[in-house]
N, CA, C, O and CB atoms as a CASP TS submission, in Angstrom:
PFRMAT TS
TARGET T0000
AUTHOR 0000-0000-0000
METHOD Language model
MODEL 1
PARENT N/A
ATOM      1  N   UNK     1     -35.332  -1.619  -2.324  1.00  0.00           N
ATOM      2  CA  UNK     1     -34.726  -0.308  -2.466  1.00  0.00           C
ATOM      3  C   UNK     1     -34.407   0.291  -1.090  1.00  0.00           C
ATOM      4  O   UNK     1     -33.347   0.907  -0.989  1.00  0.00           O
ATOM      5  CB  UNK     1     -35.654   0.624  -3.260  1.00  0.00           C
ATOM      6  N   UNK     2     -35.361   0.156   0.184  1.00  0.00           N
ATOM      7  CA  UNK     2     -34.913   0.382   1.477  1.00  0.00           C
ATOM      8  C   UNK     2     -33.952   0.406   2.097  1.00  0.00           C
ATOM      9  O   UNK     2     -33.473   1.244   2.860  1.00  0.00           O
ATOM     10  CB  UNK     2     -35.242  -0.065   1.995  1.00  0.00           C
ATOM     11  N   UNK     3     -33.391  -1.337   1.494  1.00  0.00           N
ATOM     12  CA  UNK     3     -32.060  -2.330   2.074  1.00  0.00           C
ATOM     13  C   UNK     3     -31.439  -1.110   1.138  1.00  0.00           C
ATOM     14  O   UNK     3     -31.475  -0.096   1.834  1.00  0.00           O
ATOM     15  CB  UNK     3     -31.771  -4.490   1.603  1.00  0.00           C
ATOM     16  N   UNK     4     -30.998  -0.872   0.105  1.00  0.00           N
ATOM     17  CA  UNK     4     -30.074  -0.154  -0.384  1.00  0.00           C
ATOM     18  C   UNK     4     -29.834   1.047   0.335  1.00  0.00           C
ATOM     19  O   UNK     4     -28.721   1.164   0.847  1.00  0.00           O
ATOM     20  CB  UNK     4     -30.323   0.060  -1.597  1.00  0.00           C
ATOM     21  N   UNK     5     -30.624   1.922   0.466  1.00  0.00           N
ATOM     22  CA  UNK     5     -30.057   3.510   0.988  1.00  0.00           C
ATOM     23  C   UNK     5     -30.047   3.271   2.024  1.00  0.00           C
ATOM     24  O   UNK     5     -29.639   4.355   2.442  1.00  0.00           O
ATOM     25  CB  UNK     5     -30.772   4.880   0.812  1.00  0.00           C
ATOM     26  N   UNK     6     -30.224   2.447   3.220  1.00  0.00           N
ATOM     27  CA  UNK     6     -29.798   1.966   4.315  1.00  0.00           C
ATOM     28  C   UNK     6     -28.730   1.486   4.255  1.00  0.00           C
ATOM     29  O   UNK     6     -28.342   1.728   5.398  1.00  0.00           O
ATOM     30  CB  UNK     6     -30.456   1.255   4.788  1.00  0.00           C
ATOM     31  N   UNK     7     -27.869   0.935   3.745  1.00  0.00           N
ATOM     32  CA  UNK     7     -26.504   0.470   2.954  1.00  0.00           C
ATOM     33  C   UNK     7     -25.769   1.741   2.977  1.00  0.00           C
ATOM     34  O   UNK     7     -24.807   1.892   3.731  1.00  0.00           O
ATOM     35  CB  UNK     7     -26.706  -0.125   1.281  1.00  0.00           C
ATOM     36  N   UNK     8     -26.056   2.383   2.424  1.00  0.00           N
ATOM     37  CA  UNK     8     -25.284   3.580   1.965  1.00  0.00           C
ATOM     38  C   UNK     8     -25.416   4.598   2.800  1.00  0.00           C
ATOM     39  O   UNK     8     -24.573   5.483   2.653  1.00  0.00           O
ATOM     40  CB  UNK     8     -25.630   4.051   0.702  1.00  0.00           C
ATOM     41  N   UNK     9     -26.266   4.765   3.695  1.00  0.00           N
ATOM     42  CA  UNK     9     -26.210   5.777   4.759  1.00  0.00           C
ATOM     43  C   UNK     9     -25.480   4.771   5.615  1.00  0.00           C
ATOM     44  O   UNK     9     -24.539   5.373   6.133  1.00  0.00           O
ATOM     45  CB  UNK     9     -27.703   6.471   5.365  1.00  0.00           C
ATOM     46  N   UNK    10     -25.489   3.870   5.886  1.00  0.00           N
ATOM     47  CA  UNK    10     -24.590   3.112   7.109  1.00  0.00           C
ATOM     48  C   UNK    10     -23.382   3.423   6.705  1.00  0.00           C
ATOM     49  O   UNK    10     -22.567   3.738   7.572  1.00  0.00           O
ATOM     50  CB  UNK    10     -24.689   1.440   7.325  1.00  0.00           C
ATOM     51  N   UNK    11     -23.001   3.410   5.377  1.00  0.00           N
ATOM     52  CA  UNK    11     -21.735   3.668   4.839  1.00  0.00           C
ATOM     53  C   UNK    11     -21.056   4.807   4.671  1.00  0.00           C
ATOM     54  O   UNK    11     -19.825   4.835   4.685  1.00  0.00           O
ATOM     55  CB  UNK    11     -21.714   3.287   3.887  1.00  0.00           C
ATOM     56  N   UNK    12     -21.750   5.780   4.507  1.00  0.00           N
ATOM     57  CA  UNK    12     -21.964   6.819   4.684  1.00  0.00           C
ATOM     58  C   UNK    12     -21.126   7.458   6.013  1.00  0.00           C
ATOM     59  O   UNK    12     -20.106   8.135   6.133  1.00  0.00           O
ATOM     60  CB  UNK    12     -23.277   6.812   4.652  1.00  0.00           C
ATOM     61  N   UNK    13     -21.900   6.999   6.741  1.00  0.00           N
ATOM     62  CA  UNK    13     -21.847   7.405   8.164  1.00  0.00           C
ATOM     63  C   UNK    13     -20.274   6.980   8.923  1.00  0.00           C
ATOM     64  O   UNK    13     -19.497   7.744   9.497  1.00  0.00           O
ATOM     65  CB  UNK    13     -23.199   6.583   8.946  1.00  0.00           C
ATOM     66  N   UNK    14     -20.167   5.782   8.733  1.00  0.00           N
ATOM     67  CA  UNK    14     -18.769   5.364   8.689  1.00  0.00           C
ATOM     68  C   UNK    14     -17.421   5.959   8.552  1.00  0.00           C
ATOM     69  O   UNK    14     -16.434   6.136   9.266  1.00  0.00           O
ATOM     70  CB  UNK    14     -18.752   4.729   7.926  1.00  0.00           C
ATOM     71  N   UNK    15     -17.909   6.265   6.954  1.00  0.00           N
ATOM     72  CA  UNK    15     -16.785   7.323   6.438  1.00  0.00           C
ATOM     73  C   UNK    15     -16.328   8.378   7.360  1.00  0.00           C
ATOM     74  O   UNK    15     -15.295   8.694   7.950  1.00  0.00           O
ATOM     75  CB  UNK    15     -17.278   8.095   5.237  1.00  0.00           C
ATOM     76  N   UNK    16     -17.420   8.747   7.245  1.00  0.00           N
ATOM     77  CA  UNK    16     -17.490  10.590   8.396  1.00  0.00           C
ATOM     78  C   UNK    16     -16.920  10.140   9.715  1.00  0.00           C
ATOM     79  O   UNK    16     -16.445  11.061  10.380  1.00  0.00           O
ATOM     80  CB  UNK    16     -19.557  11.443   8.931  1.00  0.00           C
ATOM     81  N   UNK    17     -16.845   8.734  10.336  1.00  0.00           N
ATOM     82  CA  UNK    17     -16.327   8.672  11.564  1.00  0.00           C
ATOM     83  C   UNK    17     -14.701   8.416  11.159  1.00  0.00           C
ATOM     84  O   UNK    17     -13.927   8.771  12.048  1.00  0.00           O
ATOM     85  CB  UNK    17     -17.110   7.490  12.499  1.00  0.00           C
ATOM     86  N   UNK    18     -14.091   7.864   9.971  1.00  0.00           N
ATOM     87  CA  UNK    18     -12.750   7.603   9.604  1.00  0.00           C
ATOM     88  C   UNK    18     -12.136   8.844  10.094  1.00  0.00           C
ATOM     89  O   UNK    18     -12.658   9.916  10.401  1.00  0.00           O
ATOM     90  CB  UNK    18     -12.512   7.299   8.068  1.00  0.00           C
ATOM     91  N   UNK    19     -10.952   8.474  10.101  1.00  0.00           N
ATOM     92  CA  UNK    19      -9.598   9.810  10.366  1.00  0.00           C
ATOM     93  C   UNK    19      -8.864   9.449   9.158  1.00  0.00           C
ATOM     94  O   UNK    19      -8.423   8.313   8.983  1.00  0.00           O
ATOM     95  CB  UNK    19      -8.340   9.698  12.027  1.00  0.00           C
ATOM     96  N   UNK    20      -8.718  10.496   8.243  1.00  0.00           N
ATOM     97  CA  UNK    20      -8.197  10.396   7.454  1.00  0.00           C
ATOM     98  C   UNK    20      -6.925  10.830   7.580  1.00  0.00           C
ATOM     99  O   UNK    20      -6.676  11.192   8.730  1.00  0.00           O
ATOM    100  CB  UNK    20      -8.780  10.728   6.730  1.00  0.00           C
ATOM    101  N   UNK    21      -5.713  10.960   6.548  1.00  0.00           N
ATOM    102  CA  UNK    21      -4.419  10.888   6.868  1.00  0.00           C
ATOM    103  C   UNK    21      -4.338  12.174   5.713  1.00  0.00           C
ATOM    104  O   UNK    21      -3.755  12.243   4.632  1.00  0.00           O
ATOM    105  CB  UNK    21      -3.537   9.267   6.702  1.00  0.00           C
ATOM    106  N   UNK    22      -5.158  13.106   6.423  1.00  0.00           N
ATOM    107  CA  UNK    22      -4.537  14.509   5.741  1.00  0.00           C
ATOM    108  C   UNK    22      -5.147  15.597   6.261  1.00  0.00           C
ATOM    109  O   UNK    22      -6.139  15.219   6.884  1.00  0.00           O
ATOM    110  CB  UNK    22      -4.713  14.665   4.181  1.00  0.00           C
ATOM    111  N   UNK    23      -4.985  17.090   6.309  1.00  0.00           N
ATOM    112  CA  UNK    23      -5.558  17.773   6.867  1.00  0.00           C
ATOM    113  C   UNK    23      -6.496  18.854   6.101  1.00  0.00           C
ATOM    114  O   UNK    23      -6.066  19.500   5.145  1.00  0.00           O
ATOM    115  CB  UNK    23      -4.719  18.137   7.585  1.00  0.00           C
ATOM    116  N   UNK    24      -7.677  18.979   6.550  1.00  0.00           N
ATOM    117  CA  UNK    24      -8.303  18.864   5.628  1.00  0.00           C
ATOM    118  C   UNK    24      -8.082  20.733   5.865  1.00  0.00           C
ATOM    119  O   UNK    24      -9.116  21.238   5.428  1.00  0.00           O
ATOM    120  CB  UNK    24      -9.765  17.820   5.644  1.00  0.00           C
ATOM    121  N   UNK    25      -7.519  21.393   6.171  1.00  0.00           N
ATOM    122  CA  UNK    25      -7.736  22.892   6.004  1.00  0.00           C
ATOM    123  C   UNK    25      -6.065  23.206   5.562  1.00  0.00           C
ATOM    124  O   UNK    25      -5.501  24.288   5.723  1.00  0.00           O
ATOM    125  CB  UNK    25      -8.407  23.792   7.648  1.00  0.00           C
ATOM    126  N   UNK    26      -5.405  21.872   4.923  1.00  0.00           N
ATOM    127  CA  UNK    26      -4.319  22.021   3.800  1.00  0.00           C
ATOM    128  C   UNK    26      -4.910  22.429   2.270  1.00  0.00           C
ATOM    129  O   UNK    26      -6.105  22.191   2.094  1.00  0.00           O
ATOM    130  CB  UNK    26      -3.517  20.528   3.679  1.00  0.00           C
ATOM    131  N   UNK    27      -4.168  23.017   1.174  1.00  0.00           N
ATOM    132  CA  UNK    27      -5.233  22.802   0.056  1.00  0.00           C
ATOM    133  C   UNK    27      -3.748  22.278  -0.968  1.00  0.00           C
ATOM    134  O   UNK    27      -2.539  22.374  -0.758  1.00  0.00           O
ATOM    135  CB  UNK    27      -6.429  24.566  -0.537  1.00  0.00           C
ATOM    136  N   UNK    28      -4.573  21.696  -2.141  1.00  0.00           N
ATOM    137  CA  UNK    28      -3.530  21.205  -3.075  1.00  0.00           C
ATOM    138  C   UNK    28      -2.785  19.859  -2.291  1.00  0.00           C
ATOM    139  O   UNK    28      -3.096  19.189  -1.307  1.00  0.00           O
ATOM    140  CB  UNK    28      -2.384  22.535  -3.425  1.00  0.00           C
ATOM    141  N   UNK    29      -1.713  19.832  -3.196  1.00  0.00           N
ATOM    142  CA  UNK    29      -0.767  18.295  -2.375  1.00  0.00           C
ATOM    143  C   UNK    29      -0.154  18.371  -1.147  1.00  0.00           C
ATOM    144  O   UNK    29       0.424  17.431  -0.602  1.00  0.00           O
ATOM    145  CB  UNK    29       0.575  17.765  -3.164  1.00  0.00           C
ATOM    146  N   UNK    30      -0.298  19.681  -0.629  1.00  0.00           N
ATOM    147  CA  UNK    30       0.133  19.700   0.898  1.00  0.00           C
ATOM    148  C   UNK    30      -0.491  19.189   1.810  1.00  0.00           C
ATOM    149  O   UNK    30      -0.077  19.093   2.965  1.00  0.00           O
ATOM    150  CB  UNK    30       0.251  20.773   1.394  1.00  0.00           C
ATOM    151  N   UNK    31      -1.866  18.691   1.283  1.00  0.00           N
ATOM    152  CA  UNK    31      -3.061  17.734   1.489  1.00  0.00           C
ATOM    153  C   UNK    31      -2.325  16.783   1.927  1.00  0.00           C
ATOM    154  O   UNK    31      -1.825  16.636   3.042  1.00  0.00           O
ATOM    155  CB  UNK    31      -4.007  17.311   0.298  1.00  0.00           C
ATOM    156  N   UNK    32      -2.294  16.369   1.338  1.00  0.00           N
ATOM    157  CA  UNK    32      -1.442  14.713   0.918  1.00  0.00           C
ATOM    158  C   UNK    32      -0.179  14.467   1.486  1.00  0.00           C
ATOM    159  O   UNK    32       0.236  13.314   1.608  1.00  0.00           O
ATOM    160  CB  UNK    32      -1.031  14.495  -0.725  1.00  0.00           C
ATOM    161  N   UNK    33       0.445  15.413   1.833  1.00  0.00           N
ATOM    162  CA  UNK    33       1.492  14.917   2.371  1.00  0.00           C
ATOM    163  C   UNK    33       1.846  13.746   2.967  1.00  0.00           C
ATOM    164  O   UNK    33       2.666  13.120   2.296  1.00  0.00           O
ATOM    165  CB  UNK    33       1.701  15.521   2.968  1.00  0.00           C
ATOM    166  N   UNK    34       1.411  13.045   4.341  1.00  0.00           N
ATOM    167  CA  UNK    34       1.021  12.246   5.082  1.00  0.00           C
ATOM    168  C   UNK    34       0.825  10.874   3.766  1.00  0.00           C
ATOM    169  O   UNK    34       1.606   9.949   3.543  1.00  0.00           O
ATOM    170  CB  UNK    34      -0.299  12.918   5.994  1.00  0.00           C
ATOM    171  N   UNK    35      -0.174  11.114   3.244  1.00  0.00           N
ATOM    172  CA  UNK    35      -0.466  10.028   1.976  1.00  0.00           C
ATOM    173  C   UNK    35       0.676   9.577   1.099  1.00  0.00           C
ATOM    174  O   UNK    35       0.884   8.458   0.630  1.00  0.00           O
ATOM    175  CB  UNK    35      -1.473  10.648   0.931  1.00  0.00           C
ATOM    176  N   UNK    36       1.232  10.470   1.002  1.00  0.00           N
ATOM    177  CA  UNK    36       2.457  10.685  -0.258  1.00  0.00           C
ATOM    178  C   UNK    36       3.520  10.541   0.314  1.00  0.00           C
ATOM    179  O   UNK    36       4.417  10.570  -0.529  1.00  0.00           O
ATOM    180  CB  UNK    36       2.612  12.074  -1.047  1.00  0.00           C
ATOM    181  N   UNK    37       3.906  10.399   1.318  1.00  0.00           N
ATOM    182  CA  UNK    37       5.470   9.934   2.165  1.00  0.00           C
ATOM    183  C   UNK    37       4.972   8.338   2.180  1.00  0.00           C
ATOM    184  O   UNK    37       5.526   7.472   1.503  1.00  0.00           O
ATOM    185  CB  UNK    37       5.844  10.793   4.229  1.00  0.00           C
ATOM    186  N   UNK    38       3.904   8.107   3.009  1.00  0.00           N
ATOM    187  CA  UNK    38       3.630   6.505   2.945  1.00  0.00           C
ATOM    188  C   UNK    38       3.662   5.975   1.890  1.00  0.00           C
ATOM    189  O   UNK    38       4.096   4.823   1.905  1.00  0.00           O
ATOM    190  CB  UNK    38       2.492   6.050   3.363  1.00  0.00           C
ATOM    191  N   UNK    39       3.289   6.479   0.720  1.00  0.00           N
ATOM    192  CA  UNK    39       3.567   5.549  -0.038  1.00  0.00           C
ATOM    193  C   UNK    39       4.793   5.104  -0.850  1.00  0.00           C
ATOM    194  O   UNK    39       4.875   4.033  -1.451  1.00  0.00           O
ATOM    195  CB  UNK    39       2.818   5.670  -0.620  1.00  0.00           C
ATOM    196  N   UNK    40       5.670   5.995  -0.800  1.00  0.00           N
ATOM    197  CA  UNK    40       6.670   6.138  -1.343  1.00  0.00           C
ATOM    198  C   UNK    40       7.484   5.225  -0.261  1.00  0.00           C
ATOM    199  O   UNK    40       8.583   4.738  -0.527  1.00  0.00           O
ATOM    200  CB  UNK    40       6.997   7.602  -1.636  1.00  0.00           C
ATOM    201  N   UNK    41       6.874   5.063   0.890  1.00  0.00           N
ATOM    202  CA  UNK    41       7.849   4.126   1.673  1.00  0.00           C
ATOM    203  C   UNK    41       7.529   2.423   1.393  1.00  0.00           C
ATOM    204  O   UNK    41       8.291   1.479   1.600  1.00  0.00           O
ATOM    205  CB  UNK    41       7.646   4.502   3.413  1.00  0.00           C
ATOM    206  N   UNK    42       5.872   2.401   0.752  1.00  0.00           N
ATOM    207  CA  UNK    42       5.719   1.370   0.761  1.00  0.00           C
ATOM    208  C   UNK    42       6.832   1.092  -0.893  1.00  0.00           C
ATOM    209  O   UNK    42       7.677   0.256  -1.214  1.00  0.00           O
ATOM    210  CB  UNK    42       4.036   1.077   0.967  1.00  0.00           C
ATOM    211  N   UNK    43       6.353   2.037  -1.415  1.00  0.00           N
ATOM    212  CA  UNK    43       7.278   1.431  -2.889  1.00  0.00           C
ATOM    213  C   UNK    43       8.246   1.166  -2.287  1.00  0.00           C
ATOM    214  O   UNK    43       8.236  -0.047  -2.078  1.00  0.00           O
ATOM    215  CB  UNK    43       7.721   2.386  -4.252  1.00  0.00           C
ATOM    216  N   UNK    44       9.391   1.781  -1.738  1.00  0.00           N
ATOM    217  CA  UNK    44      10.596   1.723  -1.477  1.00  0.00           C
ATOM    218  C   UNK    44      11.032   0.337  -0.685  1.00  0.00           C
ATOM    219  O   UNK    44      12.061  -0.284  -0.952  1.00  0.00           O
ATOM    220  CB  UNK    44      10.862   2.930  -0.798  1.00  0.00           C
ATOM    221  N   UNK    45      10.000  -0.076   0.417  1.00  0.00           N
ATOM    222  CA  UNK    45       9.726  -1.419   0.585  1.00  0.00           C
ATOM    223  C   UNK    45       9.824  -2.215   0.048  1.00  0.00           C
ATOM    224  O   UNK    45      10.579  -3.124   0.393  1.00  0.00           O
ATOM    225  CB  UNK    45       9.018  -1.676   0.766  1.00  0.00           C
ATOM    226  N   UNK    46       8.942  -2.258  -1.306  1.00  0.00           N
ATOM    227  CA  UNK    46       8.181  -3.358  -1.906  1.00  0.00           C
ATOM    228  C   UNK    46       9.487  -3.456  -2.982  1.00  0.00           C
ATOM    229  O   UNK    46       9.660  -4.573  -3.469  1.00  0.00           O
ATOM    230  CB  UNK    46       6.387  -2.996  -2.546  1.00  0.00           C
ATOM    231  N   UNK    47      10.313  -2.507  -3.346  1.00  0.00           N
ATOM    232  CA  UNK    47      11.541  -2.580  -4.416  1.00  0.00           C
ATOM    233  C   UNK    47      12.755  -3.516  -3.728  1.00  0.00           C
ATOM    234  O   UNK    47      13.154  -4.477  -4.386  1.00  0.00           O
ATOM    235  CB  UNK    47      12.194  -0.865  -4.778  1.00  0.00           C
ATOM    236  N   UNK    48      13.480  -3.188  -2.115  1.00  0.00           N
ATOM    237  CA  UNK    48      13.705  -3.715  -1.463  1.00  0.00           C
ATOM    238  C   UNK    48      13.167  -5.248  -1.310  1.00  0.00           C
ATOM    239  O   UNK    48      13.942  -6.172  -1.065  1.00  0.00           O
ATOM    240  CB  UNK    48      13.588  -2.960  -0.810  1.00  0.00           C
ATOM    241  N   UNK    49      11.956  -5.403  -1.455  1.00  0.00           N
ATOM    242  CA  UNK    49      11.748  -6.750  -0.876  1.00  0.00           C
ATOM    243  C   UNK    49      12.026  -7.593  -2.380  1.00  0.00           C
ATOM    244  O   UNK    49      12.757  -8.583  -2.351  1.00  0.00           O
ATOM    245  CB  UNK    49      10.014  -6.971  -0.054  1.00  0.00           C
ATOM    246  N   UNK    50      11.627  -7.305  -3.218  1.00  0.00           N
ATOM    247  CA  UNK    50      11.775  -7.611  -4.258  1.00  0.00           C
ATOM    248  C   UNK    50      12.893  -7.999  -5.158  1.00  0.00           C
ATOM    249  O   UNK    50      12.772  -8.844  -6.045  1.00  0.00           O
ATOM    250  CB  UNK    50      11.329  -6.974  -4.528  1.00  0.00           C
ATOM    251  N   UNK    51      14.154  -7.249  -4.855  1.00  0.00           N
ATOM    252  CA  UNK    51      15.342  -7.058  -4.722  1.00  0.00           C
ATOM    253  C   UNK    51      16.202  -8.476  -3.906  1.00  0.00           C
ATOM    254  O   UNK    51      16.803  -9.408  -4.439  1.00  0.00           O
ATOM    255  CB  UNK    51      15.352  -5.685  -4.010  1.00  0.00           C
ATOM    256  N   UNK    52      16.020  -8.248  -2.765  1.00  0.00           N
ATOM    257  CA  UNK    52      15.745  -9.424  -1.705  1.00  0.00           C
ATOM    258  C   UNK    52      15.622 -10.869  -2.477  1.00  0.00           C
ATOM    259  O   UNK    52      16.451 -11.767  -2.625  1.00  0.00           O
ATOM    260  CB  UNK    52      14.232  -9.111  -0.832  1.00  0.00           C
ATOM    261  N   UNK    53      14.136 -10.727  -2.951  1.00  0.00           N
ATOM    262  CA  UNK    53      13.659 -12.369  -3.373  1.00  0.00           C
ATOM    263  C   UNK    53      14.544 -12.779  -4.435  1.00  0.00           C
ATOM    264  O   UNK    53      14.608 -13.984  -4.677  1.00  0.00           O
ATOM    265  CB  UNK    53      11.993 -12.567  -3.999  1.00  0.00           C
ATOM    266  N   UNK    54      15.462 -11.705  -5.326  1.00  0.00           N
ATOM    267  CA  UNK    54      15.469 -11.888  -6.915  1.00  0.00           C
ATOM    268  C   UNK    54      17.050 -12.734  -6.476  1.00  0.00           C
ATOM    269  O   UNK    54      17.595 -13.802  -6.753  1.00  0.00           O
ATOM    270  CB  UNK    54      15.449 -10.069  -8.220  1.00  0.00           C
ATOM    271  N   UNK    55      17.311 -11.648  -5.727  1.00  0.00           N
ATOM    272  CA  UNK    55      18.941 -11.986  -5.000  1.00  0.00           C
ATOM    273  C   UNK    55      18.825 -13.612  -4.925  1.00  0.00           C
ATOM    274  O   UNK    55      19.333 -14.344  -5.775  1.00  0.00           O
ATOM    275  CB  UNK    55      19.256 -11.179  -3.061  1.00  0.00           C
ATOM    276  N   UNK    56      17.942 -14.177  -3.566  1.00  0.00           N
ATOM    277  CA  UNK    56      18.010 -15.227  -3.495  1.00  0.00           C
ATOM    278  C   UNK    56      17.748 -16.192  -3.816  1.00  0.00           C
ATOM    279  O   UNK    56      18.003 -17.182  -3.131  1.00  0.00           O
ATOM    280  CB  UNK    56      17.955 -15.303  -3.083  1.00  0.00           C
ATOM    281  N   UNK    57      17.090 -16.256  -5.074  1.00  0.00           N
ATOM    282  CA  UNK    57      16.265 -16.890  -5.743  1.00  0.00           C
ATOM    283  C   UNK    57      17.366 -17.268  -7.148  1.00  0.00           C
ATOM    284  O   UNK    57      17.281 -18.308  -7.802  1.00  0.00           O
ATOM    285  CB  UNK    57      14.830 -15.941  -5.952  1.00  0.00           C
ATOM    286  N   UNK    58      18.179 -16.377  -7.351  1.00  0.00           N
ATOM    287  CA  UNK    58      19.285 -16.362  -8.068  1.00  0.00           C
ATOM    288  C   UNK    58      20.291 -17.247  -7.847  1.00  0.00           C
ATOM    289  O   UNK    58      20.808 -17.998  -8.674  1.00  0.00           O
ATOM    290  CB  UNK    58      19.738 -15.313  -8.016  1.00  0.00           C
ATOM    291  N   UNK    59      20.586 -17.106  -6.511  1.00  0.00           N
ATOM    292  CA  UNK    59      22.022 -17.445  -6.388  1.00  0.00           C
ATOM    293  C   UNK    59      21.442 -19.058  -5.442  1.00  0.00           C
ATOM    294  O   UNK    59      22.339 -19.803  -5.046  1.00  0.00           O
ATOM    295  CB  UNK    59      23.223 -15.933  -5.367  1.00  0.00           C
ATOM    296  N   UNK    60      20.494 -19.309  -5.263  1.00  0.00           N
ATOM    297  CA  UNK    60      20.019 -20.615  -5.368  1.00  0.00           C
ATOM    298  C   UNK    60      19.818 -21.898  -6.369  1.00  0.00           C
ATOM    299  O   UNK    60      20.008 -23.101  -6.186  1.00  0.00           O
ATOM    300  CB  UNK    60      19.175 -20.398  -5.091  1.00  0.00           C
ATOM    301  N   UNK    61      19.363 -21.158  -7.487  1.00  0.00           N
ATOM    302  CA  UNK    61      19.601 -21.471  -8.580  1.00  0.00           C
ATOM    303  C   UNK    61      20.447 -21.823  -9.112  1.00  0.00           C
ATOM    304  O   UNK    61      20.551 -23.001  -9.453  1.00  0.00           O
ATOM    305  CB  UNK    61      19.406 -20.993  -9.019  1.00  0.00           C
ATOM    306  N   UNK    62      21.283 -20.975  -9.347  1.00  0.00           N
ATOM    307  CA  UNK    62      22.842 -20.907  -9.661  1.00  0.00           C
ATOM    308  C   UNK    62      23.651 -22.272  -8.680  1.00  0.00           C
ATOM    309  O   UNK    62      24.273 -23.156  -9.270  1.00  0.00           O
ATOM    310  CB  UNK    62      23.501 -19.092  -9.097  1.00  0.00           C
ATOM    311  N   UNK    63      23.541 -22.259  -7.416  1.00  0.00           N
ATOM    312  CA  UNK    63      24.006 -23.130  -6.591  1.00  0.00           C
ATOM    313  C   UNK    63      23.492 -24.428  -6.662  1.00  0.00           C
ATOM    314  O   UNK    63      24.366 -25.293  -6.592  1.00  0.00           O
ATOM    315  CB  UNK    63      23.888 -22.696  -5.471  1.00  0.00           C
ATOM    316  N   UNK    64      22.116 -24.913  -6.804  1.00  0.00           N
ATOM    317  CA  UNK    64      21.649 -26.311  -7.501  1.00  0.00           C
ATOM    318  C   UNK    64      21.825 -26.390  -8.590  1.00  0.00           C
ATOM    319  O   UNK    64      21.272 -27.463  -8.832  1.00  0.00           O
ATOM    320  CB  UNK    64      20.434 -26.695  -7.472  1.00  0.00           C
ATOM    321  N   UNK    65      22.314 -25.937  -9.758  1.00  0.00           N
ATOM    322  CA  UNK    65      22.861 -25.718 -11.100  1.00  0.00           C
ATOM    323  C   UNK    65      23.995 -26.527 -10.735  1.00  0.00           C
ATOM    324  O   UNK    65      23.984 -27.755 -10.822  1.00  0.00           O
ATOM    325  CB  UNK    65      23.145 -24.155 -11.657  1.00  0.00           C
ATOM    326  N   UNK    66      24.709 -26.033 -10.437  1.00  0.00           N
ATOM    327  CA  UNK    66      26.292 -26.215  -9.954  1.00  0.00           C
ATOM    328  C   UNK    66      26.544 -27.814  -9.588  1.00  0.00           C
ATOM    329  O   UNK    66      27.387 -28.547 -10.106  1.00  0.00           O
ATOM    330  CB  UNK    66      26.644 -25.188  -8.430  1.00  0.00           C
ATOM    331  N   UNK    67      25.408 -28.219  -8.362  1.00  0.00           N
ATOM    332  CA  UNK    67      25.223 -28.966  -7.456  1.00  0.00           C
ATOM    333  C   UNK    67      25.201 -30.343  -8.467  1.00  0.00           C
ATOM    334  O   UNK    67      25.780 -31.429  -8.436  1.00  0.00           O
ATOM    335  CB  UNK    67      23.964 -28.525  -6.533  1.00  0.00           C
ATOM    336  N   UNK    68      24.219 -29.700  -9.377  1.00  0.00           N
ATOM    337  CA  UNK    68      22.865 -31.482 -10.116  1.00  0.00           C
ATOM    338  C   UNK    68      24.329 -31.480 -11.314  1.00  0.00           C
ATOM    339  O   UNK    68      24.150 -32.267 -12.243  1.00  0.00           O
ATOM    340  CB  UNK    68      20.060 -30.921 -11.407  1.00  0.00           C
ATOM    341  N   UNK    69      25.360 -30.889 -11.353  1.00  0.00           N
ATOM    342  CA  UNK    69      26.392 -30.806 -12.704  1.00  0.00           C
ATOM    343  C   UNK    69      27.185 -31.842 -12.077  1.00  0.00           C
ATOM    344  O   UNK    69      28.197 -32.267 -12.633  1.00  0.00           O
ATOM    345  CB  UNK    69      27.336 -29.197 -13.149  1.00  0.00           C
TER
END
């Protein structure tokens, strides 16, 4: 049981040294701001990249289709 709350105060402690990505004397989602732009960039990324793979993955296809005919 020692090893445990020694665990968790180490962890603990950690936390409190993080910088978090908001300010904490914002209240509500103005909080978040910072949080909530990043992620919307990662979606916007991840739609893009995705987009990307489908594209080429398509017209590869399509082109060894063509090819093995």
């Amino acid at each position: 049981m020692t090893r445990i709350r020694k665990y968790w105060s180490e962890v603990w402690l950690e936390l409190r040294k993080a910088t978090w990505p908001w300010d904490p004397k914002e209240k509500g989602f103005a909080k978040y701001k910072e949080l909530i732009d990043s992620t919307i960039v990662v979606f916007i990324a991840m739609l893009l990249l995705g987009a990307f793979v489908s594209f080429f993955d398509f017209t590869l296809r399509r082109t060894f289709e063509f090819l093995v005919r």
